[in-house]
N, C-alpha and C positions, 0 to 999 in steps of 0.2 A: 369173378373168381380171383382176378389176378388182386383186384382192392383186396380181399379176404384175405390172401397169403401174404401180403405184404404187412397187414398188423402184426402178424407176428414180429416182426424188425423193431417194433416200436418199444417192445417190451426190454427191460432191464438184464442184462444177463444172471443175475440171479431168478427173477420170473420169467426165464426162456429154460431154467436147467428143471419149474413145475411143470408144466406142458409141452407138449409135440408142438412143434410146427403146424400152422393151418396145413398150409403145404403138403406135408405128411398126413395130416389127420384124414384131409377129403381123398387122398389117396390110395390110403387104408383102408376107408369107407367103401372103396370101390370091392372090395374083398372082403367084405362082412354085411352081409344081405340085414345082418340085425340095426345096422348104423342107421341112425335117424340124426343128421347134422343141416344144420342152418346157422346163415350168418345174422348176426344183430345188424338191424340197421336204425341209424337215429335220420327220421327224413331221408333222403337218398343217401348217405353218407355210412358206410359200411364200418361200426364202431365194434364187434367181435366176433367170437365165432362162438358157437358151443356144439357137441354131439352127444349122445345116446348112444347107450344100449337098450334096445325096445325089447329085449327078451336072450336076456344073458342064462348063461350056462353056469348053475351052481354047482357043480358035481356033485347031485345028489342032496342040496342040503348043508352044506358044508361052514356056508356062511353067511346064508341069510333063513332066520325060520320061515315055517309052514306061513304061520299067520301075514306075514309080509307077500306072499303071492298072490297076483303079480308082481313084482317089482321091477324099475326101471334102475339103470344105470350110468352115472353122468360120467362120460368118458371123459371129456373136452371141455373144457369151459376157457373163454380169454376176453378180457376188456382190454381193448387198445391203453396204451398209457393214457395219452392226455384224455381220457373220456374214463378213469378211472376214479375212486372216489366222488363218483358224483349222481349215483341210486342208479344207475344203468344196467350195473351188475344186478342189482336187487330186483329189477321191474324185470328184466330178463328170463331170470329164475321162477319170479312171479308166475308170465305167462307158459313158461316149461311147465311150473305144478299145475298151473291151472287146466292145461292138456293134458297131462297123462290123469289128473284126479278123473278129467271127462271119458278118460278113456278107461276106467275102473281099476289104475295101477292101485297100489294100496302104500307104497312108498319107494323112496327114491335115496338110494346108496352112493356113493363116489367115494375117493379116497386121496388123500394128500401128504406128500411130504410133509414133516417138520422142521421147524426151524427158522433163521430170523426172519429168509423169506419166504415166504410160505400164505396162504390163500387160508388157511387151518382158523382163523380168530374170522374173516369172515364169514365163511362157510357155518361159526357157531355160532354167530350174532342172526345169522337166516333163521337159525331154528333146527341145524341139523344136531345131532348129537354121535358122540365117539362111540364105537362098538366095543372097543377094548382089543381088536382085531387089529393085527399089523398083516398086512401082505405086499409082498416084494418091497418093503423098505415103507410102503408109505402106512397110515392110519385111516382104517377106512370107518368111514364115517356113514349116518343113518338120517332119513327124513321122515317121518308118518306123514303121507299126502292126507291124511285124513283131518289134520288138526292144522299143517301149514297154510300159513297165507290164509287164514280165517276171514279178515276183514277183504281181503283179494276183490277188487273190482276190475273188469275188463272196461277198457277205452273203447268207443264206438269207432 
């Protein structure tokens, strides 16, 4: 755990003002039964973190349709700096969709600041797409588990 909180350090002070703290995150997790958080590891060497919401609270509908139920919700996501740019994030994401597709979500939401730094141009090159929704400042953004990661193959 303590390797986990420490990537956060690694990050740039403009990509520590996109995401919480590890620190904070698994924290926080302790007080949200819906939190589904695990660290990336490359080989033994703890290169991110990402969390979930496994069953977020729309109020009603609000912001995501009918058709999208279930959906998940990617709270957390961080690639250590130097393990950045180099598809970790991507295989990452990969095996997220490839869970919750198993587990019958039907898509997968998050949302991101704008701006120079910002995660927003990766997040659209995965395949997610804008909602046209802005909430608390950031842009949330949309996945269909149903069509991502098509060619997606799991490592034995």
């Amino acid at each position: 755990m303590r390797e986990v909180c420490k990537l956060s350090g690694t990050l740039t002070p403009g990509q520590s003002k996109c995401v919480a703290s590890n620190a904070f995150s698994i924290a926080e997790a302790h007080f949200h039964p819906e939190a589904w958080y695990r660290a990336i590891v490359l080989g033994d060497t703890p290169i991110g973190f990402l969390m979930v919401n496994i069953s977020p609270d729309d109020e009603e509908g609000a912001l995501v349709p009918a058709e999208d139920y279930p959906f998940a919700f990617l709270w957390r996501f961080m690639i250590a700096k130097s393990y950045q740019k180099k598809g970790y994030g991507k295989k990452a994401l990969d095996l997220l969709v490839d869970k919750l597709r198993k587990e019958g979500y039907r898509a997968l939401y998050s949302s991101c600041h704008l701006g120079k730094v910002s995660p927003y141009r990766f997040y659209l090159s995965y395949g997610f797409i804008d909602t046209g929704v802005f909430e608390d400042g950031e842009e949330v953004i949309r996945l269909d588990l149903k069509n991502a990661g098509a060619n997606l193959k799991m490592d034995s």
